[in-house]
C-alpha positions in Angstrom: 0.0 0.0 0.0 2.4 2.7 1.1 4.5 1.4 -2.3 1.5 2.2 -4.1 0.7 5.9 -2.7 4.7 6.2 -3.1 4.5 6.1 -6.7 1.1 7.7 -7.0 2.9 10.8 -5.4 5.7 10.2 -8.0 3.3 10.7 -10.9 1.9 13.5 -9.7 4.8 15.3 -8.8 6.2 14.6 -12.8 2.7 15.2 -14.6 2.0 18.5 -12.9 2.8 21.7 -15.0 6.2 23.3 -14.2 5.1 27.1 -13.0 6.7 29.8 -14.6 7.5 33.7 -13.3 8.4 36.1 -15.4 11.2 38.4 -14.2 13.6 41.2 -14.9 17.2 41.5 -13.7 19.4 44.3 -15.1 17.5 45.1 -17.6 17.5 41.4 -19.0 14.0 39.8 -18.8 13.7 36.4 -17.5 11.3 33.4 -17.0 11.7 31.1 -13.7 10.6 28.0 -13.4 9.9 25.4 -10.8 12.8 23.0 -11.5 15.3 25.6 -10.9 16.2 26.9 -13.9 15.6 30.2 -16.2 15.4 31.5 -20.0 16.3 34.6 -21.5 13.1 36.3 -23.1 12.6 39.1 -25.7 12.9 42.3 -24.3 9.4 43.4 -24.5 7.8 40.3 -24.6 4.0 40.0 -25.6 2.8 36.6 -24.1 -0.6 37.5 -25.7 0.7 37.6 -29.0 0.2 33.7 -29.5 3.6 32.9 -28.7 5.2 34.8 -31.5 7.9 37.4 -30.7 7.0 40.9 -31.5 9.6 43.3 -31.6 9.3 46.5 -32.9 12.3 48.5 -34.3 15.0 49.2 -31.7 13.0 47.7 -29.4 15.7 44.9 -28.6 18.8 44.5 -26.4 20.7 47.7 -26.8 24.6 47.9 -26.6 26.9 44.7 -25.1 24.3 42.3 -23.4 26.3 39.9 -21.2 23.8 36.8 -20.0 24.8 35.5 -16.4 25.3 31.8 -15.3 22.3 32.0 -12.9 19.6 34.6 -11.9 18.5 35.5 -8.2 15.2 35.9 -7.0 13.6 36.2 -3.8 16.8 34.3 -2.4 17.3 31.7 -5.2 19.3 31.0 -7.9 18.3 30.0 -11.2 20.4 28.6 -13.9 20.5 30.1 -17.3 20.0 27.2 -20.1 17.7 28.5 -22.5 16.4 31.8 -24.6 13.5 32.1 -25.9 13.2 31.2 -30.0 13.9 35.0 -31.8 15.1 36.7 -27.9 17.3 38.4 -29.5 16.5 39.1 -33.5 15.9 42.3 -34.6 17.9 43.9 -31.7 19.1 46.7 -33.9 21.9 48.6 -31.1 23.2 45.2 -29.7 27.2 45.6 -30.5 28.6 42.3 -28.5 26.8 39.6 -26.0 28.7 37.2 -24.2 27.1 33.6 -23.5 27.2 31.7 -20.5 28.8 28.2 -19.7 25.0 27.1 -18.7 23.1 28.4 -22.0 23.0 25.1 -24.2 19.6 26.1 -26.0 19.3 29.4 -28.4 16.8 28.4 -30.6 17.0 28.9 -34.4 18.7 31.6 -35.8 19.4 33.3 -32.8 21.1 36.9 -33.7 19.0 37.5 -37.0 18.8 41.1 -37.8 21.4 42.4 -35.2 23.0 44.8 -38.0 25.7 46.3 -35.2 26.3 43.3 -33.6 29.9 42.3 -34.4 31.3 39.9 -31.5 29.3 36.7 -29.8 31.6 35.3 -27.0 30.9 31.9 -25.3 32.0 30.7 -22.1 35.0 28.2 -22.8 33.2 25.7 -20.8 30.0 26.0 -22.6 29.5 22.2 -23.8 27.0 22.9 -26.9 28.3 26.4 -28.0 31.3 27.8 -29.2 33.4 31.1 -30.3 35.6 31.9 -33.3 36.6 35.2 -34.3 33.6 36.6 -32.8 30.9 33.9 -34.5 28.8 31.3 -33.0 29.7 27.7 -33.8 28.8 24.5 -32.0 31.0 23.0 -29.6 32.8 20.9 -31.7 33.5 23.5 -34.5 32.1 21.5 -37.2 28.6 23.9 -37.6 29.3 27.4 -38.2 25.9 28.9 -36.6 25.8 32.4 -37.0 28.3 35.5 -38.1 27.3 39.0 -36.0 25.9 41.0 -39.1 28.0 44.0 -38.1 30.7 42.4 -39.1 32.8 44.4 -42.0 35.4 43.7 -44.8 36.2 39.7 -45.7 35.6 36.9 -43.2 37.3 33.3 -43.8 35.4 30.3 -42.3 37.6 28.0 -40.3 38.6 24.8 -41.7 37.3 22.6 -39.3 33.3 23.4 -40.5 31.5 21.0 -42.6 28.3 22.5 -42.0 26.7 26.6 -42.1 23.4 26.6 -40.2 20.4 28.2 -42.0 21.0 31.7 -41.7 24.2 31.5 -41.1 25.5 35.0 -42.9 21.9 36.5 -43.4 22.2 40.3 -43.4 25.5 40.3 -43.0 25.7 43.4 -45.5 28.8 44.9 -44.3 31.2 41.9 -45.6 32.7 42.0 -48.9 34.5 38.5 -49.0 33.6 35.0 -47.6 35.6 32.0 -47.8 34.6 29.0 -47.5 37.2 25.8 -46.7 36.8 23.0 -49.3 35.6 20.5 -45.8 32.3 22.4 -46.1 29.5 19.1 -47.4 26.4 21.4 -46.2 25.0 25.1 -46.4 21.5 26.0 -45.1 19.1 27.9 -46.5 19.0 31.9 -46.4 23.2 31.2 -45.4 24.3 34.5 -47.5 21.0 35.9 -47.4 21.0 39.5 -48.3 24.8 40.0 -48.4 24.4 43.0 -50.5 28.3 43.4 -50.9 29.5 40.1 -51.0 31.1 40.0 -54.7 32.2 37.1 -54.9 31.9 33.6 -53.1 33.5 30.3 -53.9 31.1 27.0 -53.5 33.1 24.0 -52.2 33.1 20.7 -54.4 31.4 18.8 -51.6 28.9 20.3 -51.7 25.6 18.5 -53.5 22.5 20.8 -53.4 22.4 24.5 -52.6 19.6 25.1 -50.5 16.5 27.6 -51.3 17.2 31.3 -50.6 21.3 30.6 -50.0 22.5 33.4 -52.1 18.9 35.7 -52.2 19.4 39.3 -52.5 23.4 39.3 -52.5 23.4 42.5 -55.3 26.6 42.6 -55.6 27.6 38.8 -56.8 29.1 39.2 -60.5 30.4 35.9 -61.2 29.3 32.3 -60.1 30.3 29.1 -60.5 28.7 25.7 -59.5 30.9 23.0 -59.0 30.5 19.6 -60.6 29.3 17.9 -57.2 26.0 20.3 -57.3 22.7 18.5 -58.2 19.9 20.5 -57.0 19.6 24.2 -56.7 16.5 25.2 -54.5 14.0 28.2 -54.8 15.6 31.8 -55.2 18.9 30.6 -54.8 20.2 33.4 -56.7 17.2 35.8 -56.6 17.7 39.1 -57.4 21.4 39.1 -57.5 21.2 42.2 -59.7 25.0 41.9 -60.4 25.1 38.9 -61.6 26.7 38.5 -65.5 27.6 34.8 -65.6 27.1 31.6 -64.2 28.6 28.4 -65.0 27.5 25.0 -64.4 30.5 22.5 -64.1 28.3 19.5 -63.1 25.2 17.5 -64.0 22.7 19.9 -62.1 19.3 18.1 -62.8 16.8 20.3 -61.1 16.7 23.8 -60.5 13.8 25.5 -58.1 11.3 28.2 -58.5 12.7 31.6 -58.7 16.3 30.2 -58.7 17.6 33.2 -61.2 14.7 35.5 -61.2 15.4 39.1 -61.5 19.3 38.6 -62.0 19.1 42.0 -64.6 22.3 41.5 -65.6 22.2 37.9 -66.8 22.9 38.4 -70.6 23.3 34.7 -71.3 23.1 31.3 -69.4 23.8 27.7 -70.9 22.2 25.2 -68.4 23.6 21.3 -68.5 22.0 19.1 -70.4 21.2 17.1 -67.2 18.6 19.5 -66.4 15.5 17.4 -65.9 13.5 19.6 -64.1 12.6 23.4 -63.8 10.3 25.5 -61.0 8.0 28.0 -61.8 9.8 31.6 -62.5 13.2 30.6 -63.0 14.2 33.2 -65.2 11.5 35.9 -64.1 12.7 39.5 -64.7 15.9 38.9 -66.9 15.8 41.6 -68.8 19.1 41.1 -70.8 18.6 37.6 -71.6 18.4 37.4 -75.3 18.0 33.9 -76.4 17.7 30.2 -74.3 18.9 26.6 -75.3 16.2 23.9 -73.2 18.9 21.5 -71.8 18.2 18.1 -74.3 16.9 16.2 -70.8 14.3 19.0 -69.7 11.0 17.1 -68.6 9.0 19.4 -66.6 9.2 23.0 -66.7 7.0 25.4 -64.5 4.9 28.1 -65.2 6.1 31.7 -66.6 9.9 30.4 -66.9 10.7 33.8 -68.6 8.2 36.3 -67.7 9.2 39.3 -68.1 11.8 38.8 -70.1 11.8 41.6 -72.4 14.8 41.7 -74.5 14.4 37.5 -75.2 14.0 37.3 -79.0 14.4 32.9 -78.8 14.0 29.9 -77.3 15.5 26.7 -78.9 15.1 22.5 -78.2 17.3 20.1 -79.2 15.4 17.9 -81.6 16.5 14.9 -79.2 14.5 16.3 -76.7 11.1 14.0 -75.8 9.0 16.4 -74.1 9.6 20.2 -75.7 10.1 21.8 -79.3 10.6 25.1 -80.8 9.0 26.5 -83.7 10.3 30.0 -85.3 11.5 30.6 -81.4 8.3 30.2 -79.9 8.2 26.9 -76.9 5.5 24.3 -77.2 5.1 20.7 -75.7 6.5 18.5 -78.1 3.2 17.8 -79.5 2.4 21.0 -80.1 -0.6 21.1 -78.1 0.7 23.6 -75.7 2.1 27.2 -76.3 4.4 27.4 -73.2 6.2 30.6 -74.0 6.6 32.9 -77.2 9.2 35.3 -76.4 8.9 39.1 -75.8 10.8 40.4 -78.9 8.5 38.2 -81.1 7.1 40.5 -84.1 5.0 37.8 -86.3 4.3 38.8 -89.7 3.8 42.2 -89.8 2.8 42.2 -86.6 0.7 39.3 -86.2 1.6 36.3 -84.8 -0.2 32.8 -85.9 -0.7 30.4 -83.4 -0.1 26.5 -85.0 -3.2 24.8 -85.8 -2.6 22.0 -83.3 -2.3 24.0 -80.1 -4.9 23.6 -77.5 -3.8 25.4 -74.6 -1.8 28.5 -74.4 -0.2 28.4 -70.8 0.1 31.1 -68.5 1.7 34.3 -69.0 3.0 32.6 -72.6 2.6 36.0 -74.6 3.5 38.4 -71.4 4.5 41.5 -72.6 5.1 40.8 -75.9 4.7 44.7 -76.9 5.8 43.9 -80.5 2.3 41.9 -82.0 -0.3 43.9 -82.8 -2.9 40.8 -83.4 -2.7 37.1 -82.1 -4.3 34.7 -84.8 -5.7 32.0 -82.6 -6.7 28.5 -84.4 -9.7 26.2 -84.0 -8.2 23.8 -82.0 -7.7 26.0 -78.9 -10.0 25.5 -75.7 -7.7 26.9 -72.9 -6.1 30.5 -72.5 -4.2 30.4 -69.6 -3.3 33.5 -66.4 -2.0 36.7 -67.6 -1.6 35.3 -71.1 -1.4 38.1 -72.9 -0.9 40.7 -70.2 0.8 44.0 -71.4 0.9 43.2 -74.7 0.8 46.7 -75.2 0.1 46.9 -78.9 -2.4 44.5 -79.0 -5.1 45.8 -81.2 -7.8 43.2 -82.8 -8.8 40.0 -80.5 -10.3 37.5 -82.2 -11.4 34.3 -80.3 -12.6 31.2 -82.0 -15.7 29.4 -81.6 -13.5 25.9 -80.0 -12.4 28.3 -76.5 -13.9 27.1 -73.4 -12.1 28.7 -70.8 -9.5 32.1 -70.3 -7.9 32.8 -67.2 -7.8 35.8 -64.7 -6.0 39.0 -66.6 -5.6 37.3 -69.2 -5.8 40.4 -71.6 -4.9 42.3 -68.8 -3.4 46.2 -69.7 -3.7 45.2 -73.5 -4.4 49.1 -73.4 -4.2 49.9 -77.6 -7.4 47.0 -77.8 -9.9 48.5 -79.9 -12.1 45.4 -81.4 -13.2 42.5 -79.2 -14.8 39.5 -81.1 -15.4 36.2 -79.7 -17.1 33.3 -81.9 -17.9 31.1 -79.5 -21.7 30.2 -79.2 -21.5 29.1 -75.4 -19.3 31.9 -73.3 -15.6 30.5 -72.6 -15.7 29.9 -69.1 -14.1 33.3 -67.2 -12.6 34.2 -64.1 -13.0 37.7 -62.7 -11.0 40.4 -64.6 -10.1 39.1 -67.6 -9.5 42.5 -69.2 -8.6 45.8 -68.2 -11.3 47.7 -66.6 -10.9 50.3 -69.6 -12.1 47.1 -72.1 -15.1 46.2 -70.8 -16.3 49.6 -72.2 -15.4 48.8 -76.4 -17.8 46.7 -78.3 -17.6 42.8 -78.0 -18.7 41.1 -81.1 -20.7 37.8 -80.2 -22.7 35.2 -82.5 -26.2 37.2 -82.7 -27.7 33.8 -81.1 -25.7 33.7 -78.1 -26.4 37.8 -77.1 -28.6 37.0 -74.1 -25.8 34.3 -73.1 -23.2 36.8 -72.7 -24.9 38.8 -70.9 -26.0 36.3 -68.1 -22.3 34.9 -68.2 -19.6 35.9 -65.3 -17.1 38.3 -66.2 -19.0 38.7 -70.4 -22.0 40.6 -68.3 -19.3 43.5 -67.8 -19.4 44.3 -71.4 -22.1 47.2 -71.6 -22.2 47.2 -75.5 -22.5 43.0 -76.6 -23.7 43.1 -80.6 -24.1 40.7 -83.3 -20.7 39.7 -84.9 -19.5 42.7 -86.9 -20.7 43.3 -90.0 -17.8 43.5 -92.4 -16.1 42.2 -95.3 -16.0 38.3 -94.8 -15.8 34.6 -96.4 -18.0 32.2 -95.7 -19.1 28.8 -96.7 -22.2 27.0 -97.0 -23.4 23.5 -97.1 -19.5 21.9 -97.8 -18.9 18.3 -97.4 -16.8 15.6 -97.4 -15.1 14.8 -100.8 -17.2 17.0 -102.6 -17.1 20.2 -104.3 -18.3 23.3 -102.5 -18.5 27.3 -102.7 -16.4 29.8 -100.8 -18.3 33.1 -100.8 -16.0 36.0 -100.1 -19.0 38.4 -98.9 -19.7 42.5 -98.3 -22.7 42.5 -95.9 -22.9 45.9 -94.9 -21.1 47.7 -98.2 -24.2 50.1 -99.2 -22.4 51.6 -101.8 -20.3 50.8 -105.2 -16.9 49.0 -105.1 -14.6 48.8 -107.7 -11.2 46.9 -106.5 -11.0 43.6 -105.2 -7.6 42.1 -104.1 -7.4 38.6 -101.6 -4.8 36.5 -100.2 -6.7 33.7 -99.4 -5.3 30.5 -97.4 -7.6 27.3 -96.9 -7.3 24.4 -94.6 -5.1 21.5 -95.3 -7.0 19.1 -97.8 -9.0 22.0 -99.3 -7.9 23.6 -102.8 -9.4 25.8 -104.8 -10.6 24.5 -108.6 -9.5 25.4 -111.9 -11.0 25.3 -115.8 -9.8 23.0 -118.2 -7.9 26.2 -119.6 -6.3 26.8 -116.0 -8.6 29.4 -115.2 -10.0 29.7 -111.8 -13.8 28.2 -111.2 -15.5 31.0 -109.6 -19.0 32.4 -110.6 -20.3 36.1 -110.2 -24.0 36.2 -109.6 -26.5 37.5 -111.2 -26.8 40.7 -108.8 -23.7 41.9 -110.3 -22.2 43.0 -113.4 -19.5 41.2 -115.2 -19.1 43.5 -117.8 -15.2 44.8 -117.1 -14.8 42.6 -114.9 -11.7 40.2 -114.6 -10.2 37.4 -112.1 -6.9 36.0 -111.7 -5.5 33.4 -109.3 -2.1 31.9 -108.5 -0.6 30.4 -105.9 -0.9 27.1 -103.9 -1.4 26.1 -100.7 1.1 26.3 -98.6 1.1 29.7 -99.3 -1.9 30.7 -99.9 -4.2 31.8 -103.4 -3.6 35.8 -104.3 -7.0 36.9 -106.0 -7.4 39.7 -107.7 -11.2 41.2 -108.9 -11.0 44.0 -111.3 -14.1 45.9 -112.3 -13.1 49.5 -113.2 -16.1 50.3 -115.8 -18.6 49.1 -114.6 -18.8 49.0 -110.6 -19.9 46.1 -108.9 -22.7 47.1 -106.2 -22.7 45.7 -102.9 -26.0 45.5 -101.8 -27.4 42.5 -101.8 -23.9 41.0 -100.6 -22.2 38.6 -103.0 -19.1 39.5 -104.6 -17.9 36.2 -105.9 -17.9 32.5 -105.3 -15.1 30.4 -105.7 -15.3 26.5 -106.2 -13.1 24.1 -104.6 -12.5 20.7 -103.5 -12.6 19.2 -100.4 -10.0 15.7 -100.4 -10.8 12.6 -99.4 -9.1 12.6 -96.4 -10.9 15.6 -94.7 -13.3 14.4 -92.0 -16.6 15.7 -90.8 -16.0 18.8 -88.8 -15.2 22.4 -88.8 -12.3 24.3 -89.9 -11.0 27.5 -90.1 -9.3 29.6 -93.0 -8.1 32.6 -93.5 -8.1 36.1 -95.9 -4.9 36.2 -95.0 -4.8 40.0 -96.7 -6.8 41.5 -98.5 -8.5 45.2 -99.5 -11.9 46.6 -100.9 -11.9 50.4 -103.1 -15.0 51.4 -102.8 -16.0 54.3 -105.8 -15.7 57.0 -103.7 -12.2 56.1 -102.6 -12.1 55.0 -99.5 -10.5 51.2 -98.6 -11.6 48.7 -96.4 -8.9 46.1 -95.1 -9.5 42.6 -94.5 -6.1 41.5 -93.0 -6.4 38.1 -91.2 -9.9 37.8 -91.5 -11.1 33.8 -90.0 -14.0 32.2 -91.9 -15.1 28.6 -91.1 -15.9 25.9 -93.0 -18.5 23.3 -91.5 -18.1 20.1 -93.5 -20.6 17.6 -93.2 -20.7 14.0 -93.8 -23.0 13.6 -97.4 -23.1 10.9 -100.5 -22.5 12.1 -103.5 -25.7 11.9 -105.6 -28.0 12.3 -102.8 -28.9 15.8 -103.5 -32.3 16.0 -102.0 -30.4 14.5 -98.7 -32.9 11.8 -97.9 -30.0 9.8 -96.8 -30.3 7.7 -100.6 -29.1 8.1 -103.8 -32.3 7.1 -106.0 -34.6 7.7 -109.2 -35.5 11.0 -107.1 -32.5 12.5 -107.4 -31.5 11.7 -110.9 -34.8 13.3 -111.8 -34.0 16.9 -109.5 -30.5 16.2 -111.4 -31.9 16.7 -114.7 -34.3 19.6 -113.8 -31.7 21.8 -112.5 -29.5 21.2 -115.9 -33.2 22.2 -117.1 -33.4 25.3 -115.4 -37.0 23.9 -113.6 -35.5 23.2 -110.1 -37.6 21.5 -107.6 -38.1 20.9 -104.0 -34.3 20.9 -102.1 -31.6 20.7 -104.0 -27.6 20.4 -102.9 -25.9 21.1 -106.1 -22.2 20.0 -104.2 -23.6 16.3 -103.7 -25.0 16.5 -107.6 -21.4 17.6 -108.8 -20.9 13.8 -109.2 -17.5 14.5 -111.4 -16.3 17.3 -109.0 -15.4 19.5 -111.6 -17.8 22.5 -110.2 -20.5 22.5 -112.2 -23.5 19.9 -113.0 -23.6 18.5 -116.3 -25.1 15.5 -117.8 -21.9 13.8 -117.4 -23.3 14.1 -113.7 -26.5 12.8 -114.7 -24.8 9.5 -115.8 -22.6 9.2 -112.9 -25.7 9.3 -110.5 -27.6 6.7 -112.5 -24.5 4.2 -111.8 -24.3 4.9 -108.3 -28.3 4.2 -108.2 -27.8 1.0 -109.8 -25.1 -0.2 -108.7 -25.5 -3.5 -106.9 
């Protein structure tokens, strides 16, 4: 029994909290507790601030502290082992403290932000702590913990340190030299932290990874280079280290953080290894002298806006080796071309206007970011995603154009685009859109919708801003009808709004793979003027092919052609075999109307969109069968006595752009064919 009580007493003696007084002793604030010993706490400690140190500026220990053994009060001594985490950080006139034998436990980073502090002495008998030339190091002289940050000129670490604590130099911006023994295998994070005239530092072979933050804010560092043991670089390892001209990689470096050379303004060129596997987000941010950039062949992953702000990069290369990223004219995609990771800032396009591939689907983040030099962004088809700040401060941006396939465009997108003046999106349901999308200053232009999707856009987040949403403009466009697969079909290059007399007609025209225009037997182009317009005067020529598009000229100088009704002429051509069911965009690549009294209406880059349809040849009346019916509406259209619906491009059974009787007898065979 009395064993029992023994240890009950035991338990409760151990379990019950150790009290705590808090105290001040020549001007050094203390906390007591119950098993005889004491800590060193902030000078004006806030125990109400959640256990986080607040210290205002100044507000620390002021000239040389020196921290006793032990502490009286109210007749007993208390040892000194401990100060609290951050005591004395931020204690802006602390010149010199001297540590006790007893104090074993500092905390992290203990002397952060002492800018006048230049000596830290420890009691020789100290067993965790230790002194050298005025820094902290562990007992064993192996950790080099902390440097005073009042410290001026060049400091040499001592040889026996294989390992710099976190922190280790931060703010030291007095020192203008640090050398570092080859035994070093380890440096923290933050360890040269804001060393703003620290020029030059060397980096010990032993050493593998370089931790986030080691170099941050050292403005002053001109010349780097990593040794071949280095693997891994961390986040802002060299961030803004506005000095910096060169770096050189020795090794086989195969990931490199977030950050890691952001705003390095000076970096005029950097050539990574090719054992770079991976990249962080940023890692080139703000390097504003960088003209060009090779991917390393090994590159798999690369993070978002790798070169925003970039502005004097004019190209970005791949090594055709690489599996995972290609270049195109200097512009970065995925190596399937799906994604447009980056065009560079000094891009120009064709006069102006850049032309996104026709395979792209997404356009990542902040891939056009300040690309001042395009004036207009031809977007294709394919694309469903614009990513974050795409396009923001493309300064010069003046015509948007977005395609019918987008589905979603992220926050500031078109952000400061501040020269936009036309806003057309051909998309029947609104792309998806997070708040502020444009500048504030766009929501008040014009936005150009399909006329059947009005109300839509105005019930849709972020589209309801737009106080003026109209019917897509009316203007000079193509357009075609009622195309399908492996047939002939019309391309109507239309004036829908032109009340008045035009003369001069002049195209570029480029189709869709698979699509070509016709020509006559006398290699003539097969186009037909209707009967709304004159065709006295009037001439057409064509050349050209397709990879670079068909230059068509209309000439009518005698007689002008009136634009009323719309039509100004219809050009046949072919759709191939191997074009599928779907829709498709072209372009009027250039182009220019002179109307009679003058004036000229341009038509550069102009989208029209070609919806082919799946349809058998013969089946004119489409029934879904080719029979006696349609031989018979056949014949009365060669006739001239049409009847009930009629698709002449599924009667063109030869596919030479007009219907003939040679048509008539094709269709017959494919009705009785067994």
């Amino acid at each position: 029994m009395r064993t029992i009580c023994k240890a009950l007493l035991l338990y409760i003696l151990f379990t019950l909290p150790v009290h705590a007084v808090d105290i001040q002793v020549n001007s050094i604030n203390y906390r007591l507790f119950s098993d005889g010993t004491a800590m060193v706490l902030p000078n004006h400690f806030d125990e109400n601030s959640g256990d986080v140190v607040i210290i205002g500026l100044n507000n620390g220990y002021d000239g040389d502290v020196v921290i006793p053994e032990t502490v009286n009060h109210e007749g007993t001594d208390y040892q000194v082992t401990s100060a609290y985490e951050g005591t004395f950080s931020n204690s802006t006139k602390m010149t010199s403290i001297s540590l006790p034998s007893t104090l074993t436990n500092l905390g992290n980073t203990p002397f952060s932000s002492c800018n006048k502090l230049t000596t830290i002495n420890v009691a020789e008998e100290n067993p965790v702590y230790s002194s050298v030339n005025g820094a902290l190091l562990n007992k064993a002289k192996t950790t080099f913990i902390s440097c005073p940050a009042g410290k001026t000129g060049s400091f040499e670490i001592p040889s026996s340190v294989t390992d710099i604590a976190p922190s280790a130099f931060y703010g030291c911006s007095k020192l203008t030299a640090i050398t570092l023994p080859s035994t070093v295998q380890h440096i923290g994070d933050c360890a040269f932290r804001a060393c703003i005239l620290l020029t030059d530092v060397n980096i010990p072979d032993g050493i593998t990874q370089l931790e986030n933050s080691v170099f941050r804010g050292c403005s002053s560092l001109k010349h780097l280079t990593i040794p071949s043991s280095v693997t891994s670089i961390g986040d802002y390892v060299f961030y803004y280290c506005q000095s910096l001209t060169d770096i050189q990689f020795m090794g086989q470096v195969t990931s490199i953080g977030s950050y890691a050379l952001s705003s390095c303004v000076k970096l005029q060129a950097v050539e990574l290894p090719s054992s770079v596997q991976t990249m962080g987000d940023r890692v080139f941010e703000s390097c504003n002298k960088l003209t060009s950039f090779n991917i390393p062949v090994s590159l798999q992953t690369l993070g978002i806006a790798t070169f925003r702000g970039c502005s004097m990069l004019n190209a970005i290369t791949v090594p055709t080796e690489n599996a995972f990223f290609c270049s195109e004219d200097g512009v970065l995609f995925d190596k399937n071309k799906e994604r447009l990771i980056c065009c560079p800032s000094q891009k120009t396009g064709v006069r102006g206007v850049y032309e996104v591939p026709s395979t792209v689907k997404k356009i990542d983040s902040y891939a056009f970011f300040m690309c001042r030099l395009i004036s207009s962004v031809k977007l294709p088809l394919s694309l469903t995603e614009i990513g974050l700040s795409c396009f923001a401060n493309c300064s010069n941006l003046t015509k948007l154009t977005l395609p019918n396939s987008l589905r979603r465009i992220g926050k500031n997108a078109f952000i400061t685009c501040n020269m936009l003046s036309e806003i057309t999106c051909y998309a029947t349901t609104p792309p998806v859109n997070t708040p502020d999308v444009f500048s504030s200053a766009a929501y008040a232009l014009p936005l150009y919708v399909p006329s059947s999707a009005i109300a839509d856009y105005k019930n849709s987040d972020d589209w309801e801003r737009f106080s003026d949403i109209r019917p897509i403009k009316d203007m000079a466009f193509a357009h075609v009808d009622n195309a399908f697969c492996n047939a002939t079909s019309s391309l109507e290059v239309s004036l829908t709004n032109a009340q008045t007399n035009v003369s001069d007609y002049s195209f570029t025209l480029q189709l869709p793979a698979g699509m070509s225009l016709m020509t006559n037997n006398d290699g003539t182009p097969a186009y037909q003027l209707t009967d709304r317009h004159s065709q006295t005067g009037t001439t057409l020529t064509m050349n050209g092919n397709q990879e670079s598009g068909y230059i068509i000229s209309v000439e009518n100088r005698s007689n002008a052609v009136t634009g009323n009704e719309g039509d100004v002429l219809s050009l046949i051509f072919l759709i191939d075999e191997g074009v599928a069911a779907g829709t498709y965009t072209g372009t009027i690549k250039s182009g220019t109307i002179t109307y009679a009294d003058g004036s000229r209406l341009t038509l550069d880059d102009t989208s029209f969109f070609i919806n082919v349809e799946e349809g058998e040849i013969g089946d004119v009346n489409r029934d879904g069968d080719v029979s006696i019916i349609d031989v018979t509406l056949v014949v009365n259209h060669i006739l001239g006595e049409p009847k009930g619906t009629f698709c002449w491009q599924l009667g063109d059974a030869n596919k030479d752009g007009t219907i003939t009787v040679a048509d008539v007898t094709n269709i017959v065979n494919i009705v009785l064919r067994p």
